[in-house]
C-alpha positions, 0 to 999 in steps of 0.5 A: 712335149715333143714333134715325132714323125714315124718312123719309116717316114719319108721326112726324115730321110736326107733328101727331105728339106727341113728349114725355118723362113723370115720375110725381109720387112718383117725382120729387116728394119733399117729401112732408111740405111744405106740407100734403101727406097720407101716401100708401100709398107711404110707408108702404109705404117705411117698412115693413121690407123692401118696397123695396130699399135702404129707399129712399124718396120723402122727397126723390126728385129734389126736383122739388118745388123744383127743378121751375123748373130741370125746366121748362128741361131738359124744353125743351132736350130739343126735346120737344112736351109734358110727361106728369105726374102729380098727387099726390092727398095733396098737392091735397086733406085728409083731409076733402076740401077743397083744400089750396090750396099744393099747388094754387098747385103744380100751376098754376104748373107748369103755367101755366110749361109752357104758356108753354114751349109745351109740350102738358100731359098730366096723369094724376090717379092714379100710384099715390099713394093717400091713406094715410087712404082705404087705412085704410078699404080703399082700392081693394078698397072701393067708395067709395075710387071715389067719393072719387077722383071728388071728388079728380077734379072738384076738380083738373080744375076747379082746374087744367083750364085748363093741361091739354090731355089728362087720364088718370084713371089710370096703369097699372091693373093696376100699382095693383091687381094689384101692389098687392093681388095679389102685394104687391111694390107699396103697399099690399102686400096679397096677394090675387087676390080683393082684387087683381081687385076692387081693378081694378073699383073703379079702372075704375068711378071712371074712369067715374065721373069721365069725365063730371065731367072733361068738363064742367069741362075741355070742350076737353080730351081724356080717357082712361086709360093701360094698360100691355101686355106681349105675351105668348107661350108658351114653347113649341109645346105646347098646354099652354103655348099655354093658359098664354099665354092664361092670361096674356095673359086677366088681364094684358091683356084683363081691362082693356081689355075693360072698356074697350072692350067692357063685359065681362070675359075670358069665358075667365076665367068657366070657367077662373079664376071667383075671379078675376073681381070683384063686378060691380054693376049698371050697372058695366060701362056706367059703365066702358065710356064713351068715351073720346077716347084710350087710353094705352099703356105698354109695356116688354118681353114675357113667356114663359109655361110651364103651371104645375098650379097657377098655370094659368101661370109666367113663363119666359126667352126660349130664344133669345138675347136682351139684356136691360136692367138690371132684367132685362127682355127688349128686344124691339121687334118684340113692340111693334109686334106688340102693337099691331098685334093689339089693332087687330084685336081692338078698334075702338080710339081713338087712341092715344098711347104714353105711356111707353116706355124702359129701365133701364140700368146708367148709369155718369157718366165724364168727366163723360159718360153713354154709354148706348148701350143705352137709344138702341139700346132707342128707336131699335128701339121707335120704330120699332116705333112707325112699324111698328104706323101703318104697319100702320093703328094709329091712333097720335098721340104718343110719351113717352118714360119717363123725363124723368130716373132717379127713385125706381123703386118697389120698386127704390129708386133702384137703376134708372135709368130716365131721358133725364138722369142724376141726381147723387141727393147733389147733384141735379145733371141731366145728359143722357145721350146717349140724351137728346141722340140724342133731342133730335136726332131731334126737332130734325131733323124740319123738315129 
């Protein structure tokens, strides 16, 4: 079983990017070591209850310590570049001064990479708020925004020279929505009013810090990364074709509006008026600026019903489809269909893919991790990836998510996510045929 592109495909010529991507507390652990603060995800895992199994991120695949060994197998994997994250608790105190062994850290990852010849794309938020800066509200206050700038101007200054391409932020409506919307990710809270608002204060301090992130690190790209479903109606009803819109209005739109066009859904002023933020003069400007790439994450689509009082609620596919282990619907042809749309709606920057992968339920046999599912899963979204350029989209990259199985959030470790299977009792990494199907697919290209 193999991943294959056409052949005059523009994925395989050398100025297309392929890389794999982790996410610091997913991999990191050591999360008391060398002065690194509590964040919102630890307290959130000590918390009864909040993630399955009462897992935590205290060790997580030790990359923390084994990330000299991590260098080696993200190489072998025949990869362009390496997409990471940096933990805020672990580069600053409580007063904001650096918090120099966790600097010495990042740089020399970093400069190891760099010696790889590896392309570095570092994001400077996945979701690991300092605890403290939660104590006084976090994302819902205003000034959690102009602490992030600081975190930003100290990284980019300290660390610019190792990066080629900075994000500010991962997934925005993970942090904000998930966080302080539906209270199944840190910090918990279960709000639609904090959620929203929580939403403008992470787009604002991405503004905010373009400008301090430019000037440190001028040859460097700058952007931010999304994640996208595409949404559908469950059915032909017009009642249903309005939930998709609902839907696809506070998923979707409500970030990359913003983004690109300096303005929020307006379907939202008359259909879900509490929903929008407090918006200070000035703000959507600041939110709008330009940025050199976008970050797309995507994974799955969602089917949508109209519910009286949630306007929507999520439904399964009547068609007979496969899922994965988390109970996500596999469905490339969504991808391609997405990207395809947001060209037509938006005059987009380039673009970067910058996660995309499966959970599946991987099983160690003879030493050996057939997931035959997951290569299955690449092989249709990369090609839906090649669908969506040959269609106009202006695509540069691909990461493939994940390096290796990690902590999954509120899942614990219970999904595994990764290209390397991980022996959580031994740390041990070994690839999964999914990992050599894509080691193969890169190694090909020059033929």
């Amino acid at each position: 079983m193999t991943i294959s592109l056409p052949k005059h495909s523009k994925m395989l010529t050398p100025d297309f990017t392929f890389g794999v991507a982790t996410a610091s507390f997913q991999i990191e652990g050591a999360n008391t070591t060398d002065g690194r603060l509590t964040s919102i995800w630890d307290t959130f895992c000590a918390t009864p209850g909040k993630v399955l199994n009462g897992d935590d991120g205290s060790i997580a695949c030790d990359h923390y310590h084994r990330w000299e060994e991590d260098v080696d197998l993200i190489c072998s994997l025949g990869v362009d570049a390496y997409r990471l994250s940096i933990a805020w608790p672990r580069l600053m105190d409580e007063k904001g001064q650096a918090n120099e062994k966790g600097l010495a850290f990042y740089r020399q990852l970093l400069k190891a990479l760099k010696a790889k010849g590896l392309k570095t794309f570092v994001t400077l938020y996945h979701w690991d708020l300092p605890q403290h800066l939660e104590d006084h509200g976090g994302w819902v206050n205003r000034e959690t925004a102009f602490q992030f700038v600081k975190y930003a101007q100290l990284a980019t200054k300290e660390l610019g020279e190792w990066v080629d391409a900075w994000a500010t932020f991962n997934e925005p409506f993970c942090a904000a929505i998930l966080g302080y919307e539906y209270g199944i990710h840190a910090p918990g809270l279960t709000s639609p009013r904090f959620g929203r608002q929580a939403a403008h204060h992470i787009l604002l301090a991405h503004g905010l810090a373009l400008p301090v992130i430019r000037e440190n690190c001028p040859n460097s790209q700058v952007g931010i990364v999304l994640n996208m479903n595409q949404t559908y109606p469950a059915s032909t009803k017009s009642e249903d074709q309005f939930a998709a819109l609902v839907r696809e209005a506070l998923d979707n739109q409500f970030f990359i509006e913003p983004l690109l066009k300096g303005q929020y859904p307006k379907l939202l002023e008359k259909v879900l008026p509490d929903h929008l933020p407090t918006i200070l003069p000035g703000d959507l400007d600041i939110i709008s600026r330009p940025i050199d790439f976008l970050g797309m994450n995507f994974y799955t689509c969602n089917h949508n019903e109209y519910d009286e009082k949630t306007l929507f609620r999520d439904v399964k596919n009547k068609q007979q489809v496969e899922y994965t282990d988390i109970g996500w619907e596999i469905a490339p042809q969504a991808f391609s269909e997405l990207l395809i749309n947001l060209n037509k709606q938006y005059d987009l920057p380039p673009m970067y893919i910058t996660e995309n992968g499966a959970a599946c339920a991987d099983v160690m046999e003879h030493g050996e991790i057939n997931d035959d599912q997951r290569v299955r899963y690449l092989n249709g979204h990369i090609n839906a990836v090649n669908d969506a350029i040959m269609a106009g989209v202006d695509i540069r990259g691909y990461f493939a998510w994940s390096l290796m199985d990690n902590f999954e959030w509120a899942e614990g470790y219970s999904k595994r996510f990764g290209l390397c299977y991980v022996d959580y009792e031994t740390q041990k990494r070994t690839i999964k045929r999914s990992g050599y199907a894509y080691q193969a697919l890169l190694n090909n290209r020059s033929n």
